[in-house]
C-alpha positions as CSV (number, residue, x, y, z in Angstrom):
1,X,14.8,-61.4,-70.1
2,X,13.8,-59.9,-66.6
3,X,11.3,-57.8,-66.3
4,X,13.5,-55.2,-64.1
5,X,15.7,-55.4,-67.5
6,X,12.9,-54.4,-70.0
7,X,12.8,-50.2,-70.1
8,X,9.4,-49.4,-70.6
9,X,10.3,-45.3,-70.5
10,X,13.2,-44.4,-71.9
11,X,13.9,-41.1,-71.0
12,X,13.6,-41.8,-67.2
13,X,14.5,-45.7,-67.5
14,X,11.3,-47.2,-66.3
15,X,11.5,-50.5,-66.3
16,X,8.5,-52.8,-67.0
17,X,9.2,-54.4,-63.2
18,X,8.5,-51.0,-61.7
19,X,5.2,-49.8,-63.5
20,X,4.0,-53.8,-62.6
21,X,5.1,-53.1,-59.0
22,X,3.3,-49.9,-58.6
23,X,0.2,-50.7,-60.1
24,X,-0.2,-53.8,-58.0
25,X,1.1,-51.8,-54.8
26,X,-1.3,-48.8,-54.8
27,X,-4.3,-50.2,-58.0
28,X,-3.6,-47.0,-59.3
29,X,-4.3,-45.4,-63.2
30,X,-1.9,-44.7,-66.1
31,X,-1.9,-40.8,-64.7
32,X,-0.8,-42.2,-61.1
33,X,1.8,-44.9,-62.7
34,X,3.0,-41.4,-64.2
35,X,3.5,-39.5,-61.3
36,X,4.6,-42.1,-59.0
37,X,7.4,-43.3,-61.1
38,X,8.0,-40.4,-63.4
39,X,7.2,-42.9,-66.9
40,X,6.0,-40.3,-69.2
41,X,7.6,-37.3,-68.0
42,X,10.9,-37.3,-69.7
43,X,12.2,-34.9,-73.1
44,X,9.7,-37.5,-74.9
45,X,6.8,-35.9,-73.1
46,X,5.1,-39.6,-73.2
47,X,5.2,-39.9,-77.0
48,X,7.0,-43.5,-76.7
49,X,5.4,-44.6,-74.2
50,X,2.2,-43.5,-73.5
51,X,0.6,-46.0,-74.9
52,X,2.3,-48.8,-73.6
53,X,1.8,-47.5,-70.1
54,X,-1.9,-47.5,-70.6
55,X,-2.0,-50.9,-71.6
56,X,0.2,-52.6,-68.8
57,X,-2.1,-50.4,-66.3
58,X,-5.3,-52.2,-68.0
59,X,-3.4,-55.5,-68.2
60,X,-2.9,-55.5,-65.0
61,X,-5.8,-54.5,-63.6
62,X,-5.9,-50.7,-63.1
63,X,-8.9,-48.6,-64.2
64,X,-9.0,-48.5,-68.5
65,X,-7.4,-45.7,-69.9
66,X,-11.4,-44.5,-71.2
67,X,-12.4,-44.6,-67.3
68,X,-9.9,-41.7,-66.1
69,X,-8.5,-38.6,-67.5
70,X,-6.1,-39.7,-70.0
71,X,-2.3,-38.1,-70.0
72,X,-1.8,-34.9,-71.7
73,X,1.4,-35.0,-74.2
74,X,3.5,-32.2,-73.8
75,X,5.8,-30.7,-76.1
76,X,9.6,-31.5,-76.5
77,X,12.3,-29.7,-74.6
78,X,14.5,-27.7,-76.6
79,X,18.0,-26.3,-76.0
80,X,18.7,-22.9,-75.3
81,X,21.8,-21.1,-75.3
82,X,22.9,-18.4,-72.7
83,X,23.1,-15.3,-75.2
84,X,19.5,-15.8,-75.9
85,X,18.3,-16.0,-72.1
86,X,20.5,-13.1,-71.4
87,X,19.4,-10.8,-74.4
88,X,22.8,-11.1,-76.4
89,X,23.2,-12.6,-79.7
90,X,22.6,-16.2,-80.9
């Protein structure tokens, strides 16, 4: 399987070929893997694939996950209907 076949985040569809290619572009940390390619930031908040991303960053070379300011989880997004953000009924 290619690596630009194998989704590292599924939420955005990251794929293992684009966190490689961004690390060894800019050497940059889990957090700037995050924000360059969006891995992390999806409904999941990061619980998927947090952990995976930390490790390809270390694997291939970036700074170790205990070295930087690791990535904050955040909490999952819910649905909201329109009667409750305009004061009606449920």
């Amino acid at each position: 399987m290619n690596e630009n076949q194998i989704v590292v985040c599924r939420c955005e569809e990251i794929t293992l070929g684009e966190i490689k290619g961004t690390v060894e572009r800019f050497q940059c940390s889990s957090r700037e893997v995050k924000l360059r390619t969006r891995a992390g930031m999806g409904p999941c908040g990061g619980r998927t694939c947090r952990g995976t991303i930390d490790k390809l960053v270390e694997q291939l070379g970036g700074p170790a996950v205990s070295d930087e300011v690791s990535l904050s989880y955040r909490p999952p997004v819910r649905p909201v209907s329109f009667g409750v953000l305009g004061g009606g009924t449920k």
